[in-house]
N, C-alpha and C positions, 0 to 999 in steps of 0.2 A: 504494500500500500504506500503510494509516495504521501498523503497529505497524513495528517497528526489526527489522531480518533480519539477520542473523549478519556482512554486510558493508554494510550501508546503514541510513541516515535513514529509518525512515517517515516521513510527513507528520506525524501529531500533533509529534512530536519537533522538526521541523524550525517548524513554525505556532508551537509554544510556544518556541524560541529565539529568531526572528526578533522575535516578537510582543514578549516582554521585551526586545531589544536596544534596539527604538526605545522602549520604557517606560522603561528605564533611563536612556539616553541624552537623555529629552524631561524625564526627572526631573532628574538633573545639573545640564541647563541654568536647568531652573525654580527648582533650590533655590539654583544661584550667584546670578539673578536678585534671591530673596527675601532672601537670605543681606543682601545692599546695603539693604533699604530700611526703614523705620522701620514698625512693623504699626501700621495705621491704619483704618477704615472702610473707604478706598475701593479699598484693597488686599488686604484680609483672607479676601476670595474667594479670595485667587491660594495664599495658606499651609493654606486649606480643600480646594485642589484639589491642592497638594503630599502634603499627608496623605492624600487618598483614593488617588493613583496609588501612594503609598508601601506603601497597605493590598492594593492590587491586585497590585504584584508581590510581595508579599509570599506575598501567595494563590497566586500563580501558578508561584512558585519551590516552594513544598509542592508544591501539581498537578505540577508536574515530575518531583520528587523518585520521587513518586509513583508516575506513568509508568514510569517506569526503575524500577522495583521490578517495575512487570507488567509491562514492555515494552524488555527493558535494550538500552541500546544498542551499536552494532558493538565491536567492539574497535576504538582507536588503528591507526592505522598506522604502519608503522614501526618501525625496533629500539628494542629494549628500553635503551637507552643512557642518558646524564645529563638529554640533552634530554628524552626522554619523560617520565622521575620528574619535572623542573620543569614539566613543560605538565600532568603529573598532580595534582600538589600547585598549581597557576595553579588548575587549574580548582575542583579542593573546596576552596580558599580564595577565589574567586569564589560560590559556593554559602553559603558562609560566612558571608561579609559581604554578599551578598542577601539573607539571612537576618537578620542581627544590624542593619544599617542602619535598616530601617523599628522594629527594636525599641528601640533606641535612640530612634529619632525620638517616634516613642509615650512611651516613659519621659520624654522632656525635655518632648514636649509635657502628660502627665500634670500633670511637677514645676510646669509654669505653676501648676496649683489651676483652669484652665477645661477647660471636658466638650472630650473629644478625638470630633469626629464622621468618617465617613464619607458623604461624599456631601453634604454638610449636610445627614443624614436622619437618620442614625444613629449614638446615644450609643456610646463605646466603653468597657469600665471602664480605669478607670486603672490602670497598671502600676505605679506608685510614687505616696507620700506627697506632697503639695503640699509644697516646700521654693526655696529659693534659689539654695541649694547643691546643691540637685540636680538643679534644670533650668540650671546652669549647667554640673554634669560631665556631665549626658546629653545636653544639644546639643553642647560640647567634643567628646565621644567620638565621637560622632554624623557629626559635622565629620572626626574624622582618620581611620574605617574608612570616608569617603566618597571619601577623598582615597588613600587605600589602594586601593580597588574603580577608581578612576579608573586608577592607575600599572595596578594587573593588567590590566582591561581596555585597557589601550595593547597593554600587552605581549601578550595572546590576539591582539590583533588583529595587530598586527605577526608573529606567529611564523604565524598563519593565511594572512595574506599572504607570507609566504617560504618555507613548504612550497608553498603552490599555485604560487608561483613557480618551484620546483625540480620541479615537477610531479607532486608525489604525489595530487593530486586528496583531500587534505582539506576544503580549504574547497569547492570544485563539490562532494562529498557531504554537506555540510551546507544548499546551495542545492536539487541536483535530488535528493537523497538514495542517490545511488552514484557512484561515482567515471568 
């Protein structure tokens, strides 16, 4: 079933989570990577292919949003209790800073003053004024709502694995899409 049923994952839902978990994750690693080395010629591919993955789950986080507008998904399982409101408020602060990371990224690579491209195919306009001071607060910023998205995603991942461990079949319905 690709759409989302009153107690299950359809596939779109479960293809667009998984699909961003390793974009996210392949991102992290590339931007700790970049974060260490001096941009140079023979590196400057790898900050060209940071920005394009950063523009992809950017897209792909919309496309989600999106989905779940036409296709909303199961309710939570589980009571209504403190845990639920933190794994509610985890997740649309995940959403969040999905959202706000790659724009922040955009704005600091704007503040440099060079064309921000996608794909090295495609100019993107700039978000902000070529400044100093401002590709130094929008990579800053950039940096601590990454380091933020890193702690959430521990923690989704962690409460994901100790509900499936206590057996509610959360996470096997975000795998097969029913519990």
């Amino acid at each position: 079933m690709l759409r989302n049923g009153p107690a299950e994952f359809g596939l779109v839902t479960r293809v667009l989570h998984w699909t961003m978990m390793l974009l996210i994750i392949g991102q992290l690693a590339l931007g700790l990577r970049i974060a260490d080395m001096e941009p140079g010629l023979a590196n400057l591919w790898l900050y060209g292919l940071h920005k394009t993955i950063g523009f992809g789950i950017l897209a792909l986080v919309v496309v989600r949003i999106a989905w779940h507008l036409i296709s909303p998904p199961p309710v939570p399982m589980g009571p209504r209790n403190a845990t639920f409101w933190a794994a509610r408020a985890a997740h649309w602060a995940i959403y969040a800073l999905v959202i706000a990371i790659p724009l922040t990224g955009w704005a600091g690579s704007s503040a440099t003053g060079i064309d921000v491209m996608i794909a090295d195919r495609w100019t993107v306009p700039p978000l902000v004024e070529a400044s100093e001071d401002g590709e130094a607060y929008w990579f800053r910023l950039h940096d601590i709502l990454t380091k933020l998205l890193v702690a959430l995603i521990t923690v989704h991942m962690l409460g994901a694995l100790k509900r499936e461990m206590e057996g509610d079949g959360t996470l096997t319905r975000m795998i097969r899409g029913r519990p």
